[in-house]
C-alpha positions in Angstrom: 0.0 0.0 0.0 1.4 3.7 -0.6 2.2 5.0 2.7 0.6 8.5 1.5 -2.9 6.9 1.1 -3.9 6.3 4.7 -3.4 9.7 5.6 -5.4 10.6 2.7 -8.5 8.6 4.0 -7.9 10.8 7.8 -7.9 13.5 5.9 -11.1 13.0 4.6 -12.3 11.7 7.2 -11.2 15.0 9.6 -12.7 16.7 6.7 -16.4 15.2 7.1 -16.7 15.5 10.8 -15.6 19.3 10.4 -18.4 19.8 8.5 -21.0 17.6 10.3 -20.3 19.5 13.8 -20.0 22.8 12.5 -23.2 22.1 10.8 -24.5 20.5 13.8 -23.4 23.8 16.1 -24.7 26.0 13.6 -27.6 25.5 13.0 -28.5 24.7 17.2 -28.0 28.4 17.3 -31.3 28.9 15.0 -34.2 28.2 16.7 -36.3 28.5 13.4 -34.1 26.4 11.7 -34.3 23.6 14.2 -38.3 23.9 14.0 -37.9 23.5 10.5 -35.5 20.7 10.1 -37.7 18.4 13.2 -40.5 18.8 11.4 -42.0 15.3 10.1 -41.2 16.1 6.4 -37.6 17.4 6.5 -36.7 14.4 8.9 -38.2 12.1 6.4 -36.3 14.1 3.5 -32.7 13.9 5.4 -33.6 10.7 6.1 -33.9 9.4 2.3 -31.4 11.6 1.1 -28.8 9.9 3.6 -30.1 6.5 2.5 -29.4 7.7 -1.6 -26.1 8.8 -0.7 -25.0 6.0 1.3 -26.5 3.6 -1.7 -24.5 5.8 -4.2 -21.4 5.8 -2.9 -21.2 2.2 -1.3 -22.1 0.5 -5.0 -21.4 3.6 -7.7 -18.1 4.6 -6.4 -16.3 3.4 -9.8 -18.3 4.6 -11.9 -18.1 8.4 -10.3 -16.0 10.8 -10.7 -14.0 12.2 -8.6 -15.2 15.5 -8.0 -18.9 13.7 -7.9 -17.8 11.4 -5.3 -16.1 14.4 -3.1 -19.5 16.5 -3.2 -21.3 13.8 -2.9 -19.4 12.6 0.6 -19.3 16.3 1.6 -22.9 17.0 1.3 -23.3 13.9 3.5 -21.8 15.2 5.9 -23.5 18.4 5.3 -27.3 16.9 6.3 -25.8 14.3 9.0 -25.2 17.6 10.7 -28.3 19.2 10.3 -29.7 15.7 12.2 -27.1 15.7 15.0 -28.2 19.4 15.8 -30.2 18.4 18.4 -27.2 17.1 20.5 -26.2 20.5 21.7 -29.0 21.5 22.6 -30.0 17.9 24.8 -26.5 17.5 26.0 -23.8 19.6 27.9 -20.9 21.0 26.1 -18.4 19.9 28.4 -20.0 16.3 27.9 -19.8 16.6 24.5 -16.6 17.7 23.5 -15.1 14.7 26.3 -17.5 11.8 24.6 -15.8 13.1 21.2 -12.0 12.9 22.8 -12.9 9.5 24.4 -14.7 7.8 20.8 -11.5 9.5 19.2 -9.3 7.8 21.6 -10.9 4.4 21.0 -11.3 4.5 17.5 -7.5 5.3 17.1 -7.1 2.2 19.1 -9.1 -0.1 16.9 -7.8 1.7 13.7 -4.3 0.6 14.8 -5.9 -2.7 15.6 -6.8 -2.7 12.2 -3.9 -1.6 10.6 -1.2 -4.0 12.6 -2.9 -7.0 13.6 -1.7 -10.3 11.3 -5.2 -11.9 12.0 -8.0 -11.7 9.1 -10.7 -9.7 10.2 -13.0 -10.1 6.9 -13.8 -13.3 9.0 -15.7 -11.1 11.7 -17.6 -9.3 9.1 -20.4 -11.4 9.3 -21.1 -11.2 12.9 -20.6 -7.6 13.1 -23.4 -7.2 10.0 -25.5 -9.7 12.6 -25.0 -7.5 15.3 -25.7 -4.4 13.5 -29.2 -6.0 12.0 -29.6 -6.8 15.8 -28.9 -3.5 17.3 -31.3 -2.5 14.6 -34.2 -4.6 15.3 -33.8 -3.8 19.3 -34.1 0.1 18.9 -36.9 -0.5 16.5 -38.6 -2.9 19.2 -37.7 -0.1 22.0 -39.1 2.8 20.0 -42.7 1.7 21.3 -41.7 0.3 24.3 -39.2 3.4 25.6 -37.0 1.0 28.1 -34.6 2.5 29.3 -32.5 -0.9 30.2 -33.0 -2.2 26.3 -31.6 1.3 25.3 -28.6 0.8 27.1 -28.2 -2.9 25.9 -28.8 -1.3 22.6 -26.3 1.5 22.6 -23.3 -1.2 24.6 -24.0 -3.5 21.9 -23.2 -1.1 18.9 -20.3 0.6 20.4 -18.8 -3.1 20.0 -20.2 -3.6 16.5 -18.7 -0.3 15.4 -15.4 -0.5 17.1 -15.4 -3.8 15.3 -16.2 -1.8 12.3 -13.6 0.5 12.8 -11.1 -2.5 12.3 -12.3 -3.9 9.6 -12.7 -1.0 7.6 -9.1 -0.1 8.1 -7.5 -3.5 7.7 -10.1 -3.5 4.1 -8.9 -0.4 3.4 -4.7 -0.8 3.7 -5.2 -4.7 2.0 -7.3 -3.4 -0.7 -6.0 -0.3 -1.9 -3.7 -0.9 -4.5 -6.7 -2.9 -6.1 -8.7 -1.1 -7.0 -9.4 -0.1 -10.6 -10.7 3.2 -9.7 -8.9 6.6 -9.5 -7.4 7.1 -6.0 -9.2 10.2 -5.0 -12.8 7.5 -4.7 -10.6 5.1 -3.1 -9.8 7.5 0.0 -13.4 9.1 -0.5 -15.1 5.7 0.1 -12.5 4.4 2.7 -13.4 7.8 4.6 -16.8 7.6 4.5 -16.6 4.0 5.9 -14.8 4.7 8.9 -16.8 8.2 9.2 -19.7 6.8 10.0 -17.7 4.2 12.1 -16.8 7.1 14.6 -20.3 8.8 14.5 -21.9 6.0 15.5 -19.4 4.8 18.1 -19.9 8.8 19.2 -23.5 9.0 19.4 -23.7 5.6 21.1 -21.2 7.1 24.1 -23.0 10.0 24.2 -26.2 8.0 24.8 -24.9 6.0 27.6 -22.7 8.2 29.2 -23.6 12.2 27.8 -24.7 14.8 31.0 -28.1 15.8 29.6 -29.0 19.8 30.0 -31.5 20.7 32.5 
């Protein structure tokens, strides 16, 4: 692998949660904007527009180019931020910004994990796309139900899933780069927005279980 493409992939990375918590703080500022965005409608719109995007770049990454594939990722980003503005105003800043430094310091643990171990983790991929599905069905379950224990099994269950993840996605991405017959710029894109969403999960899920909630 060339040494200069995992950094690459960070980059991107760094670049995408930029944008999703200045997004996020930005628009908590506006009260009419967050009336707006929580209504039913626009929900549903992020919603569907996250799905397309995710769909798009997961399966059409070849065949984009790669100023598509950089908007595209970006503007993911973009409306991931306008959902997660709610977390500043339901949770402490303090509490916030230490949940970030603490998912930070565990994904960098995994992601060396990932990037050192001599042991095939494809072979865990199955049972972290179980455990996902099952984290899945739970909160679906608990969304009528509002337990509060479920929720935590919930959240401890996904943290592993993602950290798992986390792994994965960087041993795939340092054995498979140089395989690729796309151009480099979609290989970083789609190895960033893997592991992105690997940390924003394995954030929102700490800052479920252990965030200090505003009075």
């Amino acid at each position: 692998m060339n040494k200069k493409f995992l950094p690459k992939v960070f980059g991107w990375m760094f670049i995408g949660l930029l944008v999703t918590f200045l997004t996020a703080y930005t628009v908590s500022l506006n009260a009419k904007m967050l009336e707006n965005i929580y209504s039913s409608f626009w929900t549903i719109i992020i919603f569907i527009v996250e799905i397309i995007i995710s769909f798009t770049l997961s399966t059409k990454i070849d065949k984009l180019s790669g100023t598509t594939a950089t908007c595209l990722y970006i503007f993911f980003a973009f409306i991931t931020g306008l959902s997660f503005s709610f977390i500043f105003l339901a949770y402490e800043m303090a509490s916030i910004i230490i949940i970030f430094l603490v998912a930070a310091i565990l994904f960098g643990i995994f992601a060396l994990i990932g990037k050192y171990t001599k042991i095939d983790l494809s072979k865990i991929r199955t049972y972290l796309t179980m455990g996902l599905f099952a984290v899945l069905i739970i909160m679906f379950i608990n969304f009528f139900i509002a337990n509060n224990t479920i929720d935590i099994i919930a959240c401890i269950i996904s943290i592993i899933v993602f950290l798992g993840f986390t792994a994965y996605d960087i041993q795939n991405i340092c054995e498979n780069s140089m395989y690729y017959d796309i151009e480099e710029r979609n290989i970083a894109i789609i190895g960033a927005f893997s592991i992105y969403l690997d940390f924003i999960n394995l954030f929102m899920d700490l800052l479920r279980l252990f965030g200090d909630p505003r009075d």
